[in-house]
C-alpha positions as CSV (number, residue, x, y, z in Angstrom):
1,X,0.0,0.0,0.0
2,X,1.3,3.7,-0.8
3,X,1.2,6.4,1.2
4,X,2.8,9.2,2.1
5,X,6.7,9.1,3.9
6,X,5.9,7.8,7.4
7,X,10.0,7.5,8.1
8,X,9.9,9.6,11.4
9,X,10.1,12.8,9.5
10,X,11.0,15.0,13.0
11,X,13.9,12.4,13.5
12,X,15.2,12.9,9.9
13,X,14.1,15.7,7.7
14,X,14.0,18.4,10.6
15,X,13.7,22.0,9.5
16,X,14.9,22.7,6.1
17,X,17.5,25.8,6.1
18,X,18.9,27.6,3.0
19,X,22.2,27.1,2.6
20,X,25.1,28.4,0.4
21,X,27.8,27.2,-1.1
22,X,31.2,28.7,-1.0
23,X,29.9,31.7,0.7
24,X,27.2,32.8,-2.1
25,X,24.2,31.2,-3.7
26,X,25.1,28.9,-6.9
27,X,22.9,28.7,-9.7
28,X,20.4,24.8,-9.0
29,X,21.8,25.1,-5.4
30,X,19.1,23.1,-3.6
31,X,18.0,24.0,-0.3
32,X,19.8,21.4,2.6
33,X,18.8,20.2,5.8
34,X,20.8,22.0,8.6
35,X,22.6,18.8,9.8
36,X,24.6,18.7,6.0
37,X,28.1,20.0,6.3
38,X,29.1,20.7,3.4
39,X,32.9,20.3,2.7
40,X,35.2,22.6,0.3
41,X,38.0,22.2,-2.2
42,X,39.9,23.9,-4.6
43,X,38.2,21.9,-7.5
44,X,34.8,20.6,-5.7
45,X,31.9,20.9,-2.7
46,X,31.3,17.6,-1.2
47,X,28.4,16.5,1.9
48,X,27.0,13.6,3.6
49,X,23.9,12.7,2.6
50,X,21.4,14.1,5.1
51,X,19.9,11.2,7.9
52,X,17.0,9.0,6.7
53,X,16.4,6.6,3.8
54,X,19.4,5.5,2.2
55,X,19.8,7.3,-0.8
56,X,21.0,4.6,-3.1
57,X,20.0,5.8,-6.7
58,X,19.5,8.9,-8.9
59,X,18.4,10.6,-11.4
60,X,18.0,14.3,-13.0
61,X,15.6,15.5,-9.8
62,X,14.5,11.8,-8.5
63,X,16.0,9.4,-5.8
64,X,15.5,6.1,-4.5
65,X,15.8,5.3,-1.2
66,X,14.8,3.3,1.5
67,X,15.4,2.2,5.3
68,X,13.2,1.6,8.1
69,X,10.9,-1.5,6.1
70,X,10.6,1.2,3.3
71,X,11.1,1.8,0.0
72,X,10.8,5.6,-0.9
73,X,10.8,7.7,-3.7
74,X,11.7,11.4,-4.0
75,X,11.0,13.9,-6.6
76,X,13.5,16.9,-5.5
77,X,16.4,14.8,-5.0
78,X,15.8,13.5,-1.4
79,X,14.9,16.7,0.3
80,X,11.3,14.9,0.9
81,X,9.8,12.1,0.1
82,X,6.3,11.8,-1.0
83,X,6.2,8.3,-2.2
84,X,7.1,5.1,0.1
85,X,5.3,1.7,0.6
86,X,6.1,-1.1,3.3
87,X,9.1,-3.7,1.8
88,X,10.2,-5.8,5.0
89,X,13.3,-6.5,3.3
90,X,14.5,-3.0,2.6
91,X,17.8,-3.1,4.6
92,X,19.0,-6.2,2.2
93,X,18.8,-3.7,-1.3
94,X,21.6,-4.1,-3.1
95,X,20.9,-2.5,-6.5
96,X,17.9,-0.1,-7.7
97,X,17.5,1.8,-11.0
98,X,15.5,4.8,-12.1
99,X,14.5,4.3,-15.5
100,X,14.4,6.8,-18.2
101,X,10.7,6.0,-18.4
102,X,9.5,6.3,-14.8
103,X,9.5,3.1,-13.7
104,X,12.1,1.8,-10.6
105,X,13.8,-1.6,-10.8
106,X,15.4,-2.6,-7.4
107,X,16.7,-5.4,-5.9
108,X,17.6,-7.9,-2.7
109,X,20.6,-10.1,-2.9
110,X,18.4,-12.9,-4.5
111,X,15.8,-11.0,-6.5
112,X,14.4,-7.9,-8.7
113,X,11.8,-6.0,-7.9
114,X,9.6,-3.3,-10.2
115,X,7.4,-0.4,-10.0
116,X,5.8,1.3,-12.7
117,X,3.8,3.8,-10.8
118,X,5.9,5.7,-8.4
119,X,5.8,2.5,-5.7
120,X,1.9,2.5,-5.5
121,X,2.7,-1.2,-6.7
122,X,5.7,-3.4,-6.8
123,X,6.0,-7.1,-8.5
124,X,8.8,-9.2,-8.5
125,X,10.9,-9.6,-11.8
126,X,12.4,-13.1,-12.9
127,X,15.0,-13.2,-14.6
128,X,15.5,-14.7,-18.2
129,X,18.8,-17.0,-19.4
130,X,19.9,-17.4,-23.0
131,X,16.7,-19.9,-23.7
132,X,14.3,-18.1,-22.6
133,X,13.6,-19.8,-19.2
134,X,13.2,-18.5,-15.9
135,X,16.7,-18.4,-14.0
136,X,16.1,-18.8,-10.6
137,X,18.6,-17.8,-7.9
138,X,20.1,-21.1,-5.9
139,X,19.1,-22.5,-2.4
140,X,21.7,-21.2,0.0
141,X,22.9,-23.5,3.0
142,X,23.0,-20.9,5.1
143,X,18.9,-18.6,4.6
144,X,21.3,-15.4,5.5
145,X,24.4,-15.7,2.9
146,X,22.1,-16.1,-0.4
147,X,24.5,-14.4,-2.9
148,X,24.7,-10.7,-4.3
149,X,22.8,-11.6,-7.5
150,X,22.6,-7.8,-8.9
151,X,24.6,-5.6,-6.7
152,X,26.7,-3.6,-9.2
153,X,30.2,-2.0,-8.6
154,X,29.7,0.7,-10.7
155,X,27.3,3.8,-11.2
156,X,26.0,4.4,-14.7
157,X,23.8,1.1,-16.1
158,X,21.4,2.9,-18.9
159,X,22.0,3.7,-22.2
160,X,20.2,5.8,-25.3
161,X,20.9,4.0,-28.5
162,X,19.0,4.9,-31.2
163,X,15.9,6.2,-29.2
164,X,15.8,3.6,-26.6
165,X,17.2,3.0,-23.5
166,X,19.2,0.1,-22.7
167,X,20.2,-1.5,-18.9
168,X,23.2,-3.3,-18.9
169,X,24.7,-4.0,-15.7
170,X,26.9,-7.0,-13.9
171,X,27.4,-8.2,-10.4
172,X,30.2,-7.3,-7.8
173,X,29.8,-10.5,-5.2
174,X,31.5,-13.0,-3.6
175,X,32.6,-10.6,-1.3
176,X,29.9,-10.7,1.1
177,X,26.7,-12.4,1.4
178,X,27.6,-15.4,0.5
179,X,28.7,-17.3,-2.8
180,X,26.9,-16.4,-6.5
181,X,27.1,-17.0,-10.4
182,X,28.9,-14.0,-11.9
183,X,26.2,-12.6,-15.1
184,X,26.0,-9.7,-17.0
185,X,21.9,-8.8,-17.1
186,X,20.4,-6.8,-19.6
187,X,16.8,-5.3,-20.6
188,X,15.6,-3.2,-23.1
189,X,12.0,-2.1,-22.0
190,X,12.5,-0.2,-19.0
191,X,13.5,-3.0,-16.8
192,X,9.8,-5.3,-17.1
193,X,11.5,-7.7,-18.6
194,X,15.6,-8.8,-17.7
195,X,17.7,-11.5,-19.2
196,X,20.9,-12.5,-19.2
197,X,23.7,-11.2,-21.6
198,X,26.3,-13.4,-20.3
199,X,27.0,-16.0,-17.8
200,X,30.8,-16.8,-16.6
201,X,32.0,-20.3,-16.3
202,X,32.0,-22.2,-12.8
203,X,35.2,-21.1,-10.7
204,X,35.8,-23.8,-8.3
205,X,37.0,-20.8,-5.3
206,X,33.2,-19.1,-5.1
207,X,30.9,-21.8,-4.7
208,X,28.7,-23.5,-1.2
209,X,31.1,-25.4,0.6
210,X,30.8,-29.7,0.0
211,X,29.5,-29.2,-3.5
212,X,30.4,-31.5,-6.0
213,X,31.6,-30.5,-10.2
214,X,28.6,-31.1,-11.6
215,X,26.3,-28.3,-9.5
216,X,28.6,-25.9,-9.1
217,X,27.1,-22.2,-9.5
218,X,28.1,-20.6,-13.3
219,X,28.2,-21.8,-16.8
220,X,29.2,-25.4,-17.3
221,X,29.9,-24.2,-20.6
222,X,32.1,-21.4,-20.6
223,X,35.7,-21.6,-19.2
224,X,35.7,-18.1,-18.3
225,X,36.1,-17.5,-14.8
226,X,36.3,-14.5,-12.7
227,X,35.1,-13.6,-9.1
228,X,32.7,-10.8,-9.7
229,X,32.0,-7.8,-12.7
230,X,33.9,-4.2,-11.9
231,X,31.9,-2.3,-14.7
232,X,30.3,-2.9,-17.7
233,X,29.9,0.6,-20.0
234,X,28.8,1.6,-24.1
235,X,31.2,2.6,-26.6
236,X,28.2,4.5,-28.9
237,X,31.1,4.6,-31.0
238,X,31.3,1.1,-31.9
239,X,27.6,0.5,-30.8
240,X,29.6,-2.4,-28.7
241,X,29.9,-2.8,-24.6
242,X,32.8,-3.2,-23.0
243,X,33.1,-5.5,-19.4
244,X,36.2,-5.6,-16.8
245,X,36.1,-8.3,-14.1
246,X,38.1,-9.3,-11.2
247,X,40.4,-10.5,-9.6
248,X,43.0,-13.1,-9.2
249,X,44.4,-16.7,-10.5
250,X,43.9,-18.5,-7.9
251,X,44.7,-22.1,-9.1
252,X,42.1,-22.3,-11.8
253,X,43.3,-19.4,-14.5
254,X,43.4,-15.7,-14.4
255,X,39.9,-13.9,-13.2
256,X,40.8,-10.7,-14.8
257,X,39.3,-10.1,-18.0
258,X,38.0,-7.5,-20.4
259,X,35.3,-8.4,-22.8
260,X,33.2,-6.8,-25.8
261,X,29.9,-7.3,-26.2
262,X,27.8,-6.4,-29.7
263,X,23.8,-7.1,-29.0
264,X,22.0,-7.5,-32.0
265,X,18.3,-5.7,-31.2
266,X,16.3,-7.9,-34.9
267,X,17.5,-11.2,-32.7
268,X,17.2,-10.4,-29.4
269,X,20.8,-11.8,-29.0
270,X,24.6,-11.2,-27.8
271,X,28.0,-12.0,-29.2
272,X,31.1,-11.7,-26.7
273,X,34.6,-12.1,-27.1
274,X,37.5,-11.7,-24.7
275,X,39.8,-8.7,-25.6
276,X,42.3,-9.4,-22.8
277,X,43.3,-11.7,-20.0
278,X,45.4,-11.5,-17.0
279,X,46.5,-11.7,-13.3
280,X,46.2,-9.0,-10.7
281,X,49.2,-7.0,-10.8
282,X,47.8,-5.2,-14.3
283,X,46.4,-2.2,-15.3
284,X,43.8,-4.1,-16.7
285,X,42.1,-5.0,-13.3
286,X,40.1,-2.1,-13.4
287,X,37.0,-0.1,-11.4
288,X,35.8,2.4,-14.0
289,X,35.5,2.1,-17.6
290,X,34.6,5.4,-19.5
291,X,34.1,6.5,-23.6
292,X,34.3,10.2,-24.2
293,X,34.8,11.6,-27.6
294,X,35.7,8.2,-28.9
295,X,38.4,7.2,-26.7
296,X,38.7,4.4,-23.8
297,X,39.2,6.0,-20.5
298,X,39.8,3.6,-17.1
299,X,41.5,3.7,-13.8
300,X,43.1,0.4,-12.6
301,X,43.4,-0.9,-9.2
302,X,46.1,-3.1,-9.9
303,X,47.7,-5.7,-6.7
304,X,48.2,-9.2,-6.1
305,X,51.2,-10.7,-5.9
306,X,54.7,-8.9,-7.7
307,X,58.6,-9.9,-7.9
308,X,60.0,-7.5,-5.1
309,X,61.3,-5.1,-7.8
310,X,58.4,-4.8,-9.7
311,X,56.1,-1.8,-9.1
312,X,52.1,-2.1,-9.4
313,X,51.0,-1.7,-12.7
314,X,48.5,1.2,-11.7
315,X,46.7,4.6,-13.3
316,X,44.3,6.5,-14.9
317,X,44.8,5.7,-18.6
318,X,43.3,6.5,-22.3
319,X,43.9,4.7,-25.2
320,X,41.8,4.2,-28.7
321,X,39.7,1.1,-28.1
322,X,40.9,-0.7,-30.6
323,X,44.1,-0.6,-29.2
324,X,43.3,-1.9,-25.7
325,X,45.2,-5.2,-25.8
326,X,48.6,-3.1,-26.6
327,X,49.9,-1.7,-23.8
328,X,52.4,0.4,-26.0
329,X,49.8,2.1,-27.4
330,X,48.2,3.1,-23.7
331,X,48.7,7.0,-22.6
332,X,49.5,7.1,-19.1
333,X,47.2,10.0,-17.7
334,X,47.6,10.0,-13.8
335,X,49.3,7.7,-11.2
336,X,47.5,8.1,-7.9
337,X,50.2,5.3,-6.1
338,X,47.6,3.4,-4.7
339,X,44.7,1.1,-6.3
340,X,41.5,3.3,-7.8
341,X,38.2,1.3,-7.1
342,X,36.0,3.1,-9.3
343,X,35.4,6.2,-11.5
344,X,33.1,8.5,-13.6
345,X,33.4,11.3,-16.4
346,X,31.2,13.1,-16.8
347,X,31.0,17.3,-18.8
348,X,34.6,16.8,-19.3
349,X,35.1,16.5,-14.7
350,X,36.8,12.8,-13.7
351,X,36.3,11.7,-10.5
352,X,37.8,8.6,-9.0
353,X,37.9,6.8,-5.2
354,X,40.8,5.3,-3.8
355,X,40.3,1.6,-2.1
356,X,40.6,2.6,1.7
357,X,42.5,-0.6,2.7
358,X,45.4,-0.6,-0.1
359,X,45.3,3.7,0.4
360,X,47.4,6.1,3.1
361,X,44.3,8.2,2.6
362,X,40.9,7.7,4.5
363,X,38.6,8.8,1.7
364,X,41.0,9.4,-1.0
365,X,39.3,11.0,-4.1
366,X,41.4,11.6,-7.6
367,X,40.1,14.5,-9.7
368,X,40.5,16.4,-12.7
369,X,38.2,19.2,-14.2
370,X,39.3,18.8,-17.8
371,X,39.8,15.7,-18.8
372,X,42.9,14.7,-17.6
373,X,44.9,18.1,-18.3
374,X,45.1,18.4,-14.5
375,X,44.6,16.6,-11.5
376,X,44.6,16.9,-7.8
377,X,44.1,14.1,-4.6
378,X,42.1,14.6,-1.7
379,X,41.5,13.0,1.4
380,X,38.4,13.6,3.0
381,X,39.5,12.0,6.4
382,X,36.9,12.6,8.4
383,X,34.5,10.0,6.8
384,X,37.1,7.5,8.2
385,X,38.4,4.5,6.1
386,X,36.1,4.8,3.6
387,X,36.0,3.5,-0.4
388,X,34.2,5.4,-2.9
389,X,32.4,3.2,-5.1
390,X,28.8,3.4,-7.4
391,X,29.2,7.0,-8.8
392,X,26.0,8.2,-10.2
393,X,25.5,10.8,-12.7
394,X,24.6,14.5,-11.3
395,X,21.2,15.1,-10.3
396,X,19.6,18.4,-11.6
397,X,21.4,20.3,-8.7
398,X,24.7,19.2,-10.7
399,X,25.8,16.6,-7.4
400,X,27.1,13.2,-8.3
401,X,26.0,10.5,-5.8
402,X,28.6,8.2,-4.4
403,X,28.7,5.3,-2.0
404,X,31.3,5.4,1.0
405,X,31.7,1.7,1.5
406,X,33.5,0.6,5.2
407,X,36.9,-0.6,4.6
408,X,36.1,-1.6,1.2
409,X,32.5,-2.9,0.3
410,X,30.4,-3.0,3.5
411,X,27.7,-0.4,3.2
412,X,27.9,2.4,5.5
413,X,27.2,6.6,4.2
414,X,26.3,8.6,1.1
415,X,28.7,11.5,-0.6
416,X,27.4,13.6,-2.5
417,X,30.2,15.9,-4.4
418,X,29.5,18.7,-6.7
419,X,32.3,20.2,-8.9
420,X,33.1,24.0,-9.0
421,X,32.9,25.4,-12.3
């Protein structure tokens, strides 16, 4: 049933103030709630997000939160929230969506959830494989370590080709939660219907303990292993998505890999191939894969094992795409000395998060403001040991959305970061 936010609105909203930025108001400066401190730099403003639903999606002037046994849904990027409904299982999201067309796909570690009418009504959405068949999530041994079947790594998961919006988007897991089947999903009318774009083989290391060859969770028929998807992104370009995926050989072959994807919309089908393979020290292991005028753009968050006198192959680089697999051919753009977990570009302003655990910085964030001309680290310590992961486009008040993730992937606050222009 909807209804209108019942989230203990004295406890969270409070009294809304005005507040500038930098001293004056900005032009789409939205009014904040009193408790925001807002944080400056040279090249951006950055804030918590204020207390209440966790804010885990955006887009242009919406936001999807929830908290509480909620779901909510805002329409002035979480300054109220005039849409919520009861979902018991709120605190287990691990993904949501706002579609181009209105409707909100969200999920739980096992399964997908849809609303086409502002959360007056939510169904749940099961998943198609290759055939056509339902593909059902597995039974876990153990009721609370089910899998992260749809939490994503990275940010940006729609697409406008050709007048329609594409959702592509693969799963960061075996982490926490329990063991899962890696899978790239895919839908192409507004999320009512999601199928798989491509499954990854069976990798002996992430499966329920005691099980046997033959039921192991992946692809029987697909060698290609990997422990989770870091980002999957569209080269308009080439009309062709590109996939990175983690992490290490561990015994059974390397688990980094970087694939393209062509989907053919008259068939309703994918064809893959894999571009490059390799093991963790590589600039290849990567958080953040980005297009912009034509050219590949990625930060790497290289480690693993190295020869003593070997350094971490690490950095922000560019290359064409077509010369990916040739490191020779790869422009160097920025070495931040320690592992990048994930990035965005966006009006020409790259913003990337150091991992917290590999970093001397707390919350270390790598910027430039034009494309890689210039660039500048901060540390935004007093978030504690925090990694900067899902970076979401800027709402209509021009603030990206990021995830602060404890140590590295545990959920804990909300950043919000606008740059200066």
């Amino acid at each position: 049933m909807n209804s209108r936010s019942h989230f203990n609105r004295r406890r969270f909203l409070g009294t809304a103030a005005a507040v500038t930025v930098g001293g004056s108001p900005k032009p789409g400066s939205s009014r904040l709630h009193a408790a925001e401190a807002i944080r400056e730099t040279e090249h951006f403003w950055c804030r918590l997000a204020p207390a209440g639903p966790y804010i885990d999606s955006q887009r242009d002037n919406k936001a999807f939160g929830f908290g509480d046994g909620q779901v909510f849904l805002s329409e002035d990027n979480g300054q109220s929230w005039t849409r919520s409904v009861e979902f018991p299982d709120a605190e287990n999201i691990t993904f949501s969506c706002l579609l181009k067309n209105g409707n909100v796909l969200f999920a739980t570690r096992q399964k997908l959830f849809m609303s086409t009418d502002d959360l007056k009504t939510i169904r749940q959405v099961i998943v198609k494989n290759r055939e056509g068949n339902d593909y059902l999530p597995h039974t876990p041994r153990n009721p609370d370590q089910p899998g992260w079947y749809f939490h994503p790594l990275d940010g940006i998961h729609t697409w406008d080709i050709d007048g329609w919006e594409m959702l592509v988007w693969g799963n960061y897991c075996n982490v926490l939660g329990g063991p899962a089947p890696v899978n790239i999903y895919y839908s192409t009318d507004g999320g009512e219907t999601v199928k798989i774009a491509y499954s990854f083989g069976r990798n002996p290391r992430f499966q329920e303990k005691g099980t046997k060859a033959g039921a192991m969770l992946g692809d029987p028929d697909n060698s290609v292993i990997c422990r989770h998807v870091h980002a999957v992104t569209y080269n308009p370009a080439e009309r062709a998505f590109y996939a990175c995926t983690g992490d290490i050989n561990r015994g059974h072959g390397n688990e980094c890999h970087w694939l393209r994807g062509v989907y053919d919309v008259q068939s309703d089908t994918w064809g893959w191939r894999v571009l490059v393979s390799v093991n963790a020290n590589s600039r290849y292991k990567s958080g953040g894969i980005n297009f912009v005028d034509g050219q590949l753009y990625w930060a790497a968050d290289a480690n693993g094992p190295k020869q003593p006198e070997e350094k971490y192959d690490r950095g922000i680089f560019r290359c064409a795409p077509a010369d990916l697999a040739d490191p020779t051919k790869h422009t160097l753009l920025f070495d931040p000395e320690f592992e990048l977990a994930n990035m965005i570009i966006e009006d020409r302003v790259i913003l990337a998060g150091h991992c917290a655990p590999a970093s001397t910085y707390a919350t270390g964030i790598t910027v430039s403001p034009d494309l890689g001309k210039t660039w500048a680290q901060y540390d935004l310590a007093e978030y504690g040991a925090r990694s900067p992961v899902r970076f979401h486009p800027k709402n209509s008040d021009g603030w990206f959305r990021v995830d602060l993730r404890k140590g590295w992937i545990e959920r804990a606050e909300v950043l919000f970061i606008k740059p200066k222009p």
